[in-house]
LUMDODO-626704 format. One record per atom (N, C-alpha, C): residue in three letters; x negated, z, y. Coordinates in steps of 0.001 Angstrom, whole numbers, padded with zeros to 6 digits, always signed. Atoms other than C-alpha are relative to their C-alpha. Layout:
N
AlaXZY;...
END
This chain:
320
Unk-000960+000316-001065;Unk-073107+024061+004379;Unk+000317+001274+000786;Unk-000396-000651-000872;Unk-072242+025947+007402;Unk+001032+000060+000461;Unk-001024+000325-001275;Unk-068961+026552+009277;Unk-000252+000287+001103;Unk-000032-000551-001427;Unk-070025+028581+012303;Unk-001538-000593+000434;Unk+001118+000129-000521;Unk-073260+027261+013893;Unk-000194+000205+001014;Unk+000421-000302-001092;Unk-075215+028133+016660;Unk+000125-001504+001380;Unk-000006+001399-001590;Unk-074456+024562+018824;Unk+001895+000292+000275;Unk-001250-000019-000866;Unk-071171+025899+019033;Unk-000001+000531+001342;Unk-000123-000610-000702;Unk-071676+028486+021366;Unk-001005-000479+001454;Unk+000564+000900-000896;Unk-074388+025770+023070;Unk+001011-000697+000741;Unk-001080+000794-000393;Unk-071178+023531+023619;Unk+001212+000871+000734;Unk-000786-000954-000117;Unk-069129+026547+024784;Unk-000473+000194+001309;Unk+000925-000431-002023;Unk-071911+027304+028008;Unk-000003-001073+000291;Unk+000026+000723-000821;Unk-071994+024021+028445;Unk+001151-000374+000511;Unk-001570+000039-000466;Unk-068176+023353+028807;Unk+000385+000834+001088;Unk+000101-001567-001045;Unk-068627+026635+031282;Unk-000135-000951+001209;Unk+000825+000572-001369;Unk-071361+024384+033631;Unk+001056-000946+000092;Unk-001006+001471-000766;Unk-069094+021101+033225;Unk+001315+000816+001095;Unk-000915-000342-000883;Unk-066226+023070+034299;Unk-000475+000590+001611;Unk+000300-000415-001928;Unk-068240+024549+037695;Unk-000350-001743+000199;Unk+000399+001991-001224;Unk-069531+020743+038459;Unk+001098-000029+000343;Unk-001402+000744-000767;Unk-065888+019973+038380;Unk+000428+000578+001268;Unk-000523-001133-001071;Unk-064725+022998+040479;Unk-001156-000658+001658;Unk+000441+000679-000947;Unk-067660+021763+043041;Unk+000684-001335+000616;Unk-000791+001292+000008;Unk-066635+018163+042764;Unk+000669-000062+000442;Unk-001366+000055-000798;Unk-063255+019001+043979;Unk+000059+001031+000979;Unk+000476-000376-001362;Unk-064768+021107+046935;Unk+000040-000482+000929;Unk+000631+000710-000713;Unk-064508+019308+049902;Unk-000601+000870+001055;Unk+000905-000690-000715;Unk-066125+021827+051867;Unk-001235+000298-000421;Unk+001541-000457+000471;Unk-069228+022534+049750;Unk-000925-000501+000760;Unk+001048+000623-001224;Unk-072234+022200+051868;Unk-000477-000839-000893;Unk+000911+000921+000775;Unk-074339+020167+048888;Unk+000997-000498-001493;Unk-001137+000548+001335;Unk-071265+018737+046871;Unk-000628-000680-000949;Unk+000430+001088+001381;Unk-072848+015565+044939;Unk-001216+000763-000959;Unk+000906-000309+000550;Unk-075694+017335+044310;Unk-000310+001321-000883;Unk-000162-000761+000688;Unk-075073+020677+043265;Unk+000917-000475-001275;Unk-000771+000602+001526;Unk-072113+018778+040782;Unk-000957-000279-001118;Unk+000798+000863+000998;Unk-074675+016892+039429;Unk-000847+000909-000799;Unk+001272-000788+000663;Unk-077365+019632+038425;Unk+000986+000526-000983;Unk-000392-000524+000997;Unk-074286+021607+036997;Unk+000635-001172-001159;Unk-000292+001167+000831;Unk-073052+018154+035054;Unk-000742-000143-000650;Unk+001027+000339+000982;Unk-076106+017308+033873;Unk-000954+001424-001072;Unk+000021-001319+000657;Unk-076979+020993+032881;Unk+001047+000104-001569;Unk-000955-000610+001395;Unk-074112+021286+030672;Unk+000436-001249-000690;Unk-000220+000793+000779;Unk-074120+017998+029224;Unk-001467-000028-000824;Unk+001209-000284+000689;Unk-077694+018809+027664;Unk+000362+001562-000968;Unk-000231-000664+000812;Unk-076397+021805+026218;Unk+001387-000561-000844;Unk-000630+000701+000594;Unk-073882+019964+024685;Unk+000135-000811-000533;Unk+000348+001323+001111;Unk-075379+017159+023172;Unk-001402+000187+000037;Unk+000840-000428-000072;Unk-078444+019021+023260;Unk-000807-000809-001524;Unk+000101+000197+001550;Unk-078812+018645+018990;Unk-000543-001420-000062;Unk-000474+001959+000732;Unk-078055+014309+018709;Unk-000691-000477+001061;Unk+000791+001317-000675;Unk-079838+012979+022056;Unk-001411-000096-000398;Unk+001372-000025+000162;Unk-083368+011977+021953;Unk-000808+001005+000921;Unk+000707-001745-001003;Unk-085832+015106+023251;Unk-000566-001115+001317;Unk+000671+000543-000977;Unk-087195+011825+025873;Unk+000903+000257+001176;Unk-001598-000543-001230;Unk-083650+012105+027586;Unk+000242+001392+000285;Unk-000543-002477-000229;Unk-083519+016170+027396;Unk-001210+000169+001022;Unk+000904-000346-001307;Unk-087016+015678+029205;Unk+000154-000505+001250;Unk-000347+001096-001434;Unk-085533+012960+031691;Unk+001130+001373+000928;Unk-000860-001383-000831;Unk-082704+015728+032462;Unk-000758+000791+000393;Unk+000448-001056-000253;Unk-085077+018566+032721;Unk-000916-000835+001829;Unk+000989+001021-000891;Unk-087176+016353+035230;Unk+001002-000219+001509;Unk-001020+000145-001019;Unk-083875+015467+037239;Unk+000480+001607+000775;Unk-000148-001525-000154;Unk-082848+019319+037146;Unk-000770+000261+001166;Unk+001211-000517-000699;Unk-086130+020116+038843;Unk+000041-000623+001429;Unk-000204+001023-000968;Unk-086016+017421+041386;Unk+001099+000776+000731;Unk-001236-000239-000724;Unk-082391+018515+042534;Unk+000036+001641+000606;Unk-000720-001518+000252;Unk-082732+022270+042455;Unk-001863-000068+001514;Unk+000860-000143-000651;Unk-086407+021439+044610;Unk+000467-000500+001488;Unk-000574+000275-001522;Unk-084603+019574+047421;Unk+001287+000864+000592;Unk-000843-000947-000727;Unk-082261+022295+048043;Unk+001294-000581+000018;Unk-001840+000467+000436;Unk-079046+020651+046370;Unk+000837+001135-000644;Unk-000672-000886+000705;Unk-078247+023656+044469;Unk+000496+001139+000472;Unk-000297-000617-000775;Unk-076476+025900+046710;Unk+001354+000464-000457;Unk-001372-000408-000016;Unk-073234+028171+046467;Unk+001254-000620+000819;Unk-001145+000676-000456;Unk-070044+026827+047469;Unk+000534+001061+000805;Unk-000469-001459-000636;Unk-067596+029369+049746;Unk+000840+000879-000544;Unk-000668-000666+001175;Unk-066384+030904+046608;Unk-000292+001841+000675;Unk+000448-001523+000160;Unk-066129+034804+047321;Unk+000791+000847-000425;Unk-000740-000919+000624;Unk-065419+037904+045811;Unk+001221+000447+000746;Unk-001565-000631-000661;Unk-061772+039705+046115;Unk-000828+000880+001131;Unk+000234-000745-000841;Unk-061965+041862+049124;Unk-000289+001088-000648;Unk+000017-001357+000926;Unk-063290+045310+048191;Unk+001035+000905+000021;Unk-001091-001316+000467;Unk-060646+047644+048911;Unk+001066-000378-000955;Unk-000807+000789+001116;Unk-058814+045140+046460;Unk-000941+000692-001795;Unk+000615-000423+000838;Unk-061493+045669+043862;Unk-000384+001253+000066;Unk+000361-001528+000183;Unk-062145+049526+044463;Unk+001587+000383-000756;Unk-001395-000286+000309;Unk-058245+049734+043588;Unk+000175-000402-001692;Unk+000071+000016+001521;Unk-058686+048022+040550;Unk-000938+000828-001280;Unk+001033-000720+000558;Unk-061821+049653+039725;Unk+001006+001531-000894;Unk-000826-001132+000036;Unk-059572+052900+039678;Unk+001238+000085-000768;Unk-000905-000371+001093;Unk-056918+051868+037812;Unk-000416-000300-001473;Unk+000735+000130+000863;Unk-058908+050664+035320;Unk-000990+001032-001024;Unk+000681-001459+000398;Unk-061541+053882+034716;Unk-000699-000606-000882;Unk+000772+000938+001152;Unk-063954+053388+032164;Unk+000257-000452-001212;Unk-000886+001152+001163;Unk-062134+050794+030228;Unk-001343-000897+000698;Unk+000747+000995-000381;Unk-064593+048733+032810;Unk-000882-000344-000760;Unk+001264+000697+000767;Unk-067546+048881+030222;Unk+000803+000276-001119;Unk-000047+000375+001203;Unk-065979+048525+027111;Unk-000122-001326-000187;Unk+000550+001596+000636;Unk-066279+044906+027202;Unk-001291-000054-000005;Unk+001457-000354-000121;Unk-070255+045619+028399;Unk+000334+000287-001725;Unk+000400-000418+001709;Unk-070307+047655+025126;Unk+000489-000552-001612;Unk-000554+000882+001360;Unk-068625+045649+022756;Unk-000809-001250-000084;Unk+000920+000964+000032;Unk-071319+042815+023254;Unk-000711+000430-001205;Unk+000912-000724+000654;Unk-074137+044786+021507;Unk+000274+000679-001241;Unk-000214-000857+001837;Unk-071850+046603+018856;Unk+000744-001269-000802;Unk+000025+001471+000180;Unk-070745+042927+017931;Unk-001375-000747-000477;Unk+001140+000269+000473;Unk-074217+041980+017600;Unk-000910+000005-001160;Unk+000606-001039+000768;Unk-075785+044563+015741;Unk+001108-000401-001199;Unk-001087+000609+001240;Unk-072367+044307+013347;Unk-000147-001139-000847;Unk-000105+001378+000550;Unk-072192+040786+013244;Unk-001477-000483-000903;Unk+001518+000403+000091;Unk-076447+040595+013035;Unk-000254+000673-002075;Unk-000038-000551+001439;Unk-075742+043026+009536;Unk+000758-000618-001285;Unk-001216+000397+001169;Unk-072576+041102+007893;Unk+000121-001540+000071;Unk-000428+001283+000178;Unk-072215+037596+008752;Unk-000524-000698-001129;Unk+000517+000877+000795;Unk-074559+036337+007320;Unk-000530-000050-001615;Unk+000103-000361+000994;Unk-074265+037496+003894;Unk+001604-000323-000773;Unk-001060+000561+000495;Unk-070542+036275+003592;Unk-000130-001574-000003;Unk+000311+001207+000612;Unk-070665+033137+001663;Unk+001065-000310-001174;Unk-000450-000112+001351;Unk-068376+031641-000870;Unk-000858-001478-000460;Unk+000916+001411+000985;Unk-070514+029576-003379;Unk-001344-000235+000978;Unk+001182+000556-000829;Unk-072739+027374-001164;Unk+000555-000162+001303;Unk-000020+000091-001484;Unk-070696+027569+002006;Unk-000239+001414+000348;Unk+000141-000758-000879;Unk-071762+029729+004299;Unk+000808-000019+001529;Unk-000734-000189-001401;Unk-069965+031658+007228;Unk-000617-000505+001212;Unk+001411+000301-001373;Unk-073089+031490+009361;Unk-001360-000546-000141;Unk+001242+000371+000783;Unk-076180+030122+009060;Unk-001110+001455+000479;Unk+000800-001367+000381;Unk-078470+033266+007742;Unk-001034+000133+001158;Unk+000762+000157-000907;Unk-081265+031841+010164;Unk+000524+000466+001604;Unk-000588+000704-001292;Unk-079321+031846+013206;Unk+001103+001498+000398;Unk-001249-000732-000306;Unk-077019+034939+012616;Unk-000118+000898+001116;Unk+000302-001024-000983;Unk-078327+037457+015146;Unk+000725-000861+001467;Unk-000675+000797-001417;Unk-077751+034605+018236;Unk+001448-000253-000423;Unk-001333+000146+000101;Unk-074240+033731+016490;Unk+000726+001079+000378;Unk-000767-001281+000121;Unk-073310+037469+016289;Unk+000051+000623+001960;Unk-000162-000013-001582;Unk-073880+037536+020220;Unk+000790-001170+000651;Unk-001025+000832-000666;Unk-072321+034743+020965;Unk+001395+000461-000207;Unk-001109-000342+000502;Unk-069279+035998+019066;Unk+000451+001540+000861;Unk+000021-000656-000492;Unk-069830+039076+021038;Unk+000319+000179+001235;Unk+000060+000404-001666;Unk-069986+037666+024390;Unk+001585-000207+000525;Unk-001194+000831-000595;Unk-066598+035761+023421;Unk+001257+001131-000168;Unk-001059-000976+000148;Unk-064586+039163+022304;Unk-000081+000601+001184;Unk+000461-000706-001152;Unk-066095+040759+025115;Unk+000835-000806+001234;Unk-000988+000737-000962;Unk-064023+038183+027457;Unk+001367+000026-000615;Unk-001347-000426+000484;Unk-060832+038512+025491;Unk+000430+001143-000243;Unk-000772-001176+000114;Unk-060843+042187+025467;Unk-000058+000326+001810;Unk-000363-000344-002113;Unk-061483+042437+029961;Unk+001101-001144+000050;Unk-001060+000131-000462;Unk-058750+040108+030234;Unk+001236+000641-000537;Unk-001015-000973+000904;Unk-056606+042497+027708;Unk+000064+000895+001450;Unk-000068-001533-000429;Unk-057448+045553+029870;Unk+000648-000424+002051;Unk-000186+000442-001045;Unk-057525+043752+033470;Unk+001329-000864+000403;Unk-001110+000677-000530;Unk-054368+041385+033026;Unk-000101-001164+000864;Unk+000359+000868-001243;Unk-056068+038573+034519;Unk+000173-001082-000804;Unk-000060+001256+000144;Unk-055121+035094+034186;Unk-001143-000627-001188;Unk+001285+000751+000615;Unk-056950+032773+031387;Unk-000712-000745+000769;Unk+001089+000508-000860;Unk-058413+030952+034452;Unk-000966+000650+000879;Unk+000604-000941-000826;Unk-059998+034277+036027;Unk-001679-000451-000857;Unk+001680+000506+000550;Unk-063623+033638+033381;Unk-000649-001030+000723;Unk+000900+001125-000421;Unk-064075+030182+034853;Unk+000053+000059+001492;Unk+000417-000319-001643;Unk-063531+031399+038383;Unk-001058+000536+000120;Unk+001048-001406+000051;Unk-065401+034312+038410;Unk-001095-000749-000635;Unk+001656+000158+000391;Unk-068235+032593+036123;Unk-000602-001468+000666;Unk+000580+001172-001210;Unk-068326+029434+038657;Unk-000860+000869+001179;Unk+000489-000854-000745;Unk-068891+032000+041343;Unk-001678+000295-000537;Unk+000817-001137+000124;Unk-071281+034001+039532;Unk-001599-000816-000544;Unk+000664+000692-000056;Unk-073136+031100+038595;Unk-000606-001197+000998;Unk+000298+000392-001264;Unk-073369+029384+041920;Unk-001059+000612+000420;Unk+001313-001094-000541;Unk-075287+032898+042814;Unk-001439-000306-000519;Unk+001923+000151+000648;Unk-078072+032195+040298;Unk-000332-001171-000269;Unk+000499+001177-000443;Unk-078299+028644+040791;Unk-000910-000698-000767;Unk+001193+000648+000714;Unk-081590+026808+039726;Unk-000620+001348-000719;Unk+000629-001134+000388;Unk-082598+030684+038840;Unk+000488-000310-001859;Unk-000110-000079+001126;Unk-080865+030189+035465;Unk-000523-000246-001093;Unk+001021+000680+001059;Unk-082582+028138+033533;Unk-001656+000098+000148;Unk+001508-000466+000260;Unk-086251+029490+034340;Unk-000692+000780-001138;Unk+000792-000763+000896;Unk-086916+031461+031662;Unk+000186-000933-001309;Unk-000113+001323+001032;Unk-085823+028447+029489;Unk-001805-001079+000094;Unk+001013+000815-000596;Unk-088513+026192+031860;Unk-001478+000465-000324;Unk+000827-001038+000163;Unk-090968+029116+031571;Unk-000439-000151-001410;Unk+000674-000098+001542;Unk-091076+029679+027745;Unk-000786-001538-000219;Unk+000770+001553+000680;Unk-091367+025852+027164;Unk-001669-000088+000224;Unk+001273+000186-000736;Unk-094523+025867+029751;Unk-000893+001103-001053;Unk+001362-000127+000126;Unk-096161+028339+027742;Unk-000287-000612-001256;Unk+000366+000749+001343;Unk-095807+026597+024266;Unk-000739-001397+000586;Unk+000869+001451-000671;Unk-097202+023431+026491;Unk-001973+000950-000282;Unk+001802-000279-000037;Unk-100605+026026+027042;Unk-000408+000391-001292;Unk+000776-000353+001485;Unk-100681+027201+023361;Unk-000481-001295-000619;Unk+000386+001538+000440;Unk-100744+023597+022460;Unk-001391-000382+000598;Unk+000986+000379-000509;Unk-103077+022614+024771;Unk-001341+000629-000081;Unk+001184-000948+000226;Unk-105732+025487+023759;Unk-000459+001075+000993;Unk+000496-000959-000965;Unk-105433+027726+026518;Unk-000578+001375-000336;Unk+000448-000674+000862;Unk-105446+030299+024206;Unk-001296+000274-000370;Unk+001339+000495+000354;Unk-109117+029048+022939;Unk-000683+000547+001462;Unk+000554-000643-001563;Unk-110202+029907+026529;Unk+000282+000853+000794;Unk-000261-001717-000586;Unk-108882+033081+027313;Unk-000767+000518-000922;Unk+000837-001147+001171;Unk-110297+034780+024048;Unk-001477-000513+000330;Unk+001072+000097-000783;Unk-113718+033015+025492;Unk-000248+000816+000981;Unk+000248-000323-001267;Unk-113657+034440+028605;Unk+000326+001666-000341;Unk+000062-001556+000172;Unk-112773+038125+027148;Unk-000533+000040-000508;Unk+001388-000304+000924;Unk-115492+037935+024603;Unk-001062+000356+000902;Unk+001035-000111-000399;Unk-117683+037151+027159;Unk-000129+001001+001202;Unk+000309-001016-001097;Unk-116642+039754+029876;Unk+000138+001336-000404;Unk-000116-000984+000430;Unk-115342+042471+027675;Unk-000878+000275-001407;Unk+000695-001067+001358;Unk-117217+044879+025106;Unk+001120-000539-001053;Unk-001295-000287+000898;Unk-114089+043822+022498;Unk-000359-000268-001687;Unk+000395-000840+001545;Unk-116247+044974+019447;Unk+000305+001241-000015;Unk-001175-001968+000013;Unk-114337+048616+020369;Unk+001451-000748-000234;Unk-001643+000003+000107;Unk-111157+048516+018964;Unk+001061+000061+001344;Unk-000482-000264-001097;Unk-109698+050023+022039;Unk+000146-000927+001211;Unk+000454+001011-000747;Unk-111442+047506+024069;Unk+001082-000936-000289;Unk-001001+001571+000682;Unk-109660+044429+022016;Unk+001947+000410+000851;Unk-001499-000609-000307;Unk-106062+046458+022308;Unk+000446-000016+001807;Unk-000126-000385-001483;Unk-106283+047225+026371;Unk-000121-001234+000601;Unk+000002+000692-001044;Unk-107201+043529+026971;Unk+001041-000757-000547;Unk-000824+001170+000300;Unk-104302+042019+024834;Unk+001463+000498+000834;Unk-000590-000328-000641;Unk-102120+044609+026466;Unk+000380-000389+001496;Unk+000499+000289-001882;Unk-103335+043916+030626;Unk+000137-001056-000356;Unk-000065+001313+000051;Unk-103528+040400+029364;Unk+001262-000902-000194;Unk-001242-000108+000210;Unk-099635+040030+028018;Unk+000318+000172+001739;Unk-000794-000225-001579;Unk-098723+041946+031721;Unk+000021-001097+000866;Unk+000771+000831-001694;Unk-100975+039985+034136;Unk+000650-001801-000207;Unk-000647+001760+000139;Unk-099804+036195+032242;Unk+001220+000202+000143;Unk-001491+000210-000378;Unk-096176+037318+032338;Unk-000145-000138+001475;Unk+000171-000232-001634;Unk-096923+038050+036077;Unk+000002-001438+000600;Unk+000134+001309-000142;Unk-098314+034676+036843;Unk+001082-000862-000663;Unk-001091+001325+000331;Unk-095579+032735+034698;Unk+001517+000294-000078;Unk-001266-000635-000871;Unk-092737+034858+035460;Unk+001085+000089-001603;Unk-000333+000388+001678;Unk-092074+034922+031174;Unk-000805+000433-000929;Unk+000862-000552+001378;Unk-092966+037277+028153;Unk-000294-000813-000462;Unk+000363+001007+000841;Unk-092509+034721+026144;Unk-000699-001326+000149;Unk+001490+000825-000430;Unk-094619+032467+027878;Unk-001509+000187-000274;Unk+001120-000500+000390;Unk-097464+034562+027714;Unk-000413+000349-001549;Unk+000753-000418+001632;Unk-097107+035477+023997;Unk-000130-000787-000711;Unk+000738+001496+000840;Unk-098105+032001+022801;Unk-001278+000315+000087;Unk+001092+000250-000323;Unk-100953+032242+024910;Unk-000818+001388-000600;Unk+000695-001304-000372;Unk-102286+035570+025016;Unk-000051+000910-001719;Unk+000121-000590+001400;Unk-101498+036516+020903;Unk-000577-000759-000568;Unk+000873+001603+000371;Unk-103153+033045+020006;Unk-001728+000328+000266;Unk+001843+000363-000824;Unk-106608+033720+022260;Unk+000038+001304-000309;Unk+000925-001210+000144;Unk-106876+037619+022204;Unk+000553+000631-001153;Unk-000256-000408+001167;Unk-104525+039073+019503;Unk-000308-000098-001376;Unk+000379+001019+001263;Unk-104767+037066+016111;Unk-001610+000458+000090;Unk+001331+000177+000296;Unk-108497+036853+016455;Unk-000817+001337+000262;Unk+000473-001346-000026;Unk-109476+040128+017852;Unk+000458+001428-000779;Unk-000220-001406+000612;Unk-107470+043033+016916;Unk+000816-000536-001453;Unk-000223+000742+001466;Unk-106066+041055+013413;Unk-001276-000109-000487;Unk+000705+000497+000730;Unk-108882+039392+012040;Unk-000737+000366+000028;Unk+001380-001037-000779;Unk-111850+041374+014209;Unk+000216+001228-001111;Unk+000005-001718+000267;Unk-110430+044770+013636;Unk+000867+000065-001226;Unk-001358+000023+001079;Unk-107449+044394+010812;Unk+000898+000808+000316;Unk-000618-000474-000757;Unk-105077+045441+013180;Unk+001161-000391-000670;Unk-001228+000086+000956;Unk-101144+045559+011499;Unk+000336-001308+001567;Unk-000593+000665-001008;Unk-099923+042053+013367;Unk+001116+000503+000257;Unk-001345-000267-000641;Unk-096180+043133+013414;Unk-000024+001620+001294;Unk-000082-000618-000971;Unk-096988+046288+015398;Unk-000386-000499+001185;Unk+001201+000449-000917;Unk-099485+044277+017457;Unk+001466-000887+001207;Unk-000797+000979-000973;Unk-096919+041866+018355;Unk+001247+000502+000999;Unk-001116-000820-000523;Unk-093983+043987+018730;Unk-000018+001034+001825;Unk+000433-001043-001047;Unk-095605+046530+021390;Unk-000752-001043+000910;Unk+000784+001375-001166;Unk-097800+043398+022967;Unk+001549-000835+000888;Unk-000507+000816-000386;Unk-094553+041915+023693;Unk+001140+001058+001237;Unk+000230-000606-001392;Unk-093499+044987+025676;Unk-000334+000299+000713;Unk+000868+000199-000971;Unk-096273+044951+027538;Unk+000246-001198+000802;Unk-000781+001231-000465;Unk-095192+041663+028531;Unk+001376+000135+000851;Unk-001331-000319-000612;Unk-092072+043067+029767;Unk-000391+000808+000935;Unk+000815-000807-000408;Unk-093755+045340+031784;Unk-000607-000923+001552;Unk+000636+000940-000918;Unk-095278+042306+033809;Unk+000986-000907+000423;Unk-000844+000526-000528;Unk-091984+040863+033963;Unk+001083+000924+001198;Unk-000674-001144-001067;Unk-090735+044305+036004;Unk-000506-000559+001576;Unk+001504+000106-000954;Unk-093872+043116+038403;Unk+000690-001280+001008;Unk+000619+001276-000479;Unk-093293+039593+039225;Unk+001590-000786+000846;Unk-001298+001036-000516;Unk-090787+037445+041666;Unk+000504-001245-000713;Unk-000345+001006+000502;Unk-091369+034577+039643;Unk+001409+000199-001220;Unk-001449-000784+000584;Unk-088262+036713+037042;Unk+000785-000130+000890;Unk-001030-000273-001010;Unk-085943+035734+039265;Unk+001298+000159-000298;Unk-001275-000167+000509;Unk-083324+035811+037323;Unk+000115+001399-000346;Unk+000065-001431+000072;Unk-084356+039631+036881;Unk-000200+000926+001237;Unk+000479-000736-000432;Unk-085831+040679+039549;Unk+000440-000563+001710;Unk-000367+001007-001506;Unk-084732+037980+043112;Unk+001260+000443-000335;Unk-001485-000104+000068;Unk-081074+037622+041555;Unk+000592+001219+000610;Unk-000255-001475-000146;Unk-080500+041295+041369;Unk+000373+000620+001901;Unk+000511-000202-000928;Unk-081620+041646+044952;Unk+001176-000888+001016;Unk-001183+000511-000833;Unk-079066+038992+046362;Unk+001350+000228-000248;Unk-001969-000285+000060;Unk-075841+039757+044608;Unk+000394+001294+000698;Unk-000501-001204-000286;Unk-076440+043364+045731;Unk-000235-000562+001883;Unk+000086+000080-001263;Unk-077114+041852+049438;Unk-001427+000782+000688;Unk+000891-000801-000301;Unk-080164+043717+049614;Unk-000741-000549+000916;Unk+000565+000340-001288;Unk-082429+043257+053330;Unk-001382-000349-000581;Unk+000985+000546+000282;Unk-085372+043029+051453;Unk-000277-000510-001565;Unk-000096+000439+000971;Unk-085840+040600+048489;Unk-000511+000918-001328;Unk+000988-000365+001137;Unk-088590+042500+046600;Unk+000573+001645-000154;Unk-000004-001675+000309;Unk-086818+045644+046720;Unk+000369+000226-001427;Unk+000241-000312+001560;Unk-086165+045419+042894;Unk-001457+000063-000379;Unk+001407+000356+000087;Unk-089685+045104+042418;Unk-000670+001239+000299;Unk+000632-001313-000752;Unk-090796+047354+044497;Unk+000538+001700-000762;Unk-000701-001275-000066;Unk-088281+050227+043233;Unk-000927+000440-001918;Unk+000501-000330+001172;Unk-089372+049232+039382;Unk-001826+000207-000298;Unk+001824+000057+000297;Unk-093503+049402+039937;Unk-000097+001068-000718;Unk+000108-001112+001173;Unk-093768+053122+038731;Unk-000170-000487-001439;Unk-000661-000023+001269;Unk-091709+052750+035702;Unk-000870-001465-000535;Unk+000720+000539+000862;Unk-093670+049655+034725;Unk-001648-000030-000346;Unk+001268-000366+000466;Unk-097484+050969+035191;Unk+000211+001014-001028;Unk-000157-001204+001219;Unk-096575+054188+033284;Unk+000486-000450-001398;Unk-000330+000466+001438;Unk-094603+052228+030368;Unk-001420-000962-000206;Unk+001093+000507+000447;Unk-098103+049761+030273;Unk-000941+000741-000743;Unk+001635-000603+000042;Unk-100593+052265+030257;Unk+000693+000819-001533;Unk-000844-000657+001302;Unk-098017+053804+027475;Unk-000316-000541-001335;Unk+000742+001222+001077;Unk-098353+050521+025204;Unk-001108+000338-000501;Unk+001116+000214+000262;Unk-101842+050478+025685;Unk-000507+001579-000965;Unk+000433-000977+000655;Unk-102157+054054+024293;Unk+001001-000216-001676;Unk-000419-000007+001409;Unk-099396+053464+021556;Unk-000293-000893-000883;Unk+000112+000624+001015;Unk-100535+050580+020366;Unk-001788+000354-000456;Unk+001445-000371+000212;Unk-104606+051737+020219;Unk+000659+001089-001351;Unk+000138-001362+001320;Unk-102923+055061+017885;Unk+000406-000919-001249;Unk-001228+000782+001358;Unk-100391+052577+015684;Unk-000735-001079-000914;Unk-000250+001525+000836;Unk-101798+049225+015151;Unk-001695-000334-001115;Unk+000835-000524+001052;Unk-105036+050557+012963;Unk+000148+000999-000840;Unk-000455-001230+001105;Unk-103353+053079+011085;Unk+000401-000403-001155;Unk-000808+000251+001254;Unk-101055+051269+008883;Unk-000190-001508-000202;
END
């Protein structure tokens, strides 16, 4: 038995989205009222009865989602920030108290990720052992909002303002890397896998060690690129070239393989627009004139960390 589970903090974001549908809902100025309500309604009633419906209805939502967010229903309302010389004032009286809630996420985490899940009396459990790392962030997320309204003095209704707002901004962007992962467990299923490691057998030398390593590396980047999702690609791309080449080929250590393959992957998510929730978002909250200027600013920093991989994992992942 469990007390704390991880569908709490599912039922917690979704109570977030219901509350922006409503806040829309009772917009009458919103340019795309019914329809933006609806995406955030039906959004956060899937994380909320996510667990108990049938997965045919979680795909009927996802399906509707898509639909609504493609005809251009999902749009910001005329929610905007305080004026700035309002917020430079606060900024200032504040000082850096501002990131202690930032930093109390992560030391919450890490904490929680070491202790929860080892307090138990008998057969109940605090947390479930599986699950504790995402609990210990959620728990993180939620001190982290009860210590900025400590320091700031802001109303208990300032979170669901501010995170209506802030979720208006990223819109249909939110849930892509959700949409994303799924799609690539769709191509591991389907054997895409099976036909990538074909097609590098047959174009690359990858009887050199080096060889194998450089194409699971470039291969990780270039599929995040195209699907806009590490974890998209590392179904595919550790399935067809990893596992079989530098594992079983070469007897390559999988946990380094995977570990360093999967920042290579990150690497291709610096790259790509389809990250929009990393790399577009970024770009509009700051107002920026040209979309891709995140993109553009991080290219460097992500050829040099690739070509990095590709050398650390060629020294590491035949050694040990």
């Amino acid at each position: 038995m469990t007390l704390i589970t991880l569908e709490w903090f599912y039922a917690l974001a979704g109570a977030i989205m219901l509350g922006v549908a409503l806040r829309i809902a009772r917009d009458a100025g919103h340019p795309r009222r019914a329809g933006s309500a609806a995406f955030w309604a039906l959004l956060g009633l899937v994380f909320v009865t996510g667990k108990w419906i049938p997965a045919a209805w979680a795909g009927l939502a996802v399906v509707i989602l898509a639909v609504l967010a493609a005809t251009g229903q999902v749009v910001r309302s005329g929610e905007r920030e305080r004026p700035k010389p309002e917020r430079e004032a606060e900024a200032a009286r504040l000082g850096n108290r501002l990131f202690w809630p930032a930093l109390l996420v992560p030391a919450v985490t890490v904490l929680g990720s070491l202790t929860l899940g080892r307090i138990a009396i008998g057969r109940v459990h605090l947390v479930d052992p599986k699950q504790v790392t995402l609990i210990a962030l959620g728990c993180g997320a939620v001190a982290a909002m009860a210590l900025a309204l400590r320091f700031t003095r802001a109303p208990v209704s300032a979170p669901m303002a501010e995170g209506s707002r802030l979720l208006q901004t990223l819109g249909w962007s939110l849930v892509l890397p959700q949409l994303l992962a799924a799609l690539g467990l769709v191509f591991a299923q389907s054997g895409v896998g099976e036909v990538v490691a074909g097609l590098v057998a047959q174009v690359l030398p990858t009887q050199f060690p080096f060889v194998a390593v450089a194409a699971y590396c470039l291969g990780m980047a270039l599929f995040t690129i195209c699907l806009g999702n590490a974890f998209a690609a590392f179904a595919v791309i550790t399935g067809g070239i990893g596992l079989p080449l530098i594992v079983q080929r070469h007897g390559g250590d999988p946990a380094i393989m995977a570990a360093i393959g999967m920042l290579s992957g990150y690497c291709g998510t610096l790259l790509t627009p389809l990250a929009a929730n990393f790399n577009l978002v970024p770009a509009l909250l700051l107002d920026l004139p040209d979309r891709n200027a995140v993109i553009k600013a991080q290219l460097p920093v992500a050829l040099v960390l690739l070509a990095a991989n590709v050398l650390l994992m060629w020294l590491l992942v035949y050694r040990f």
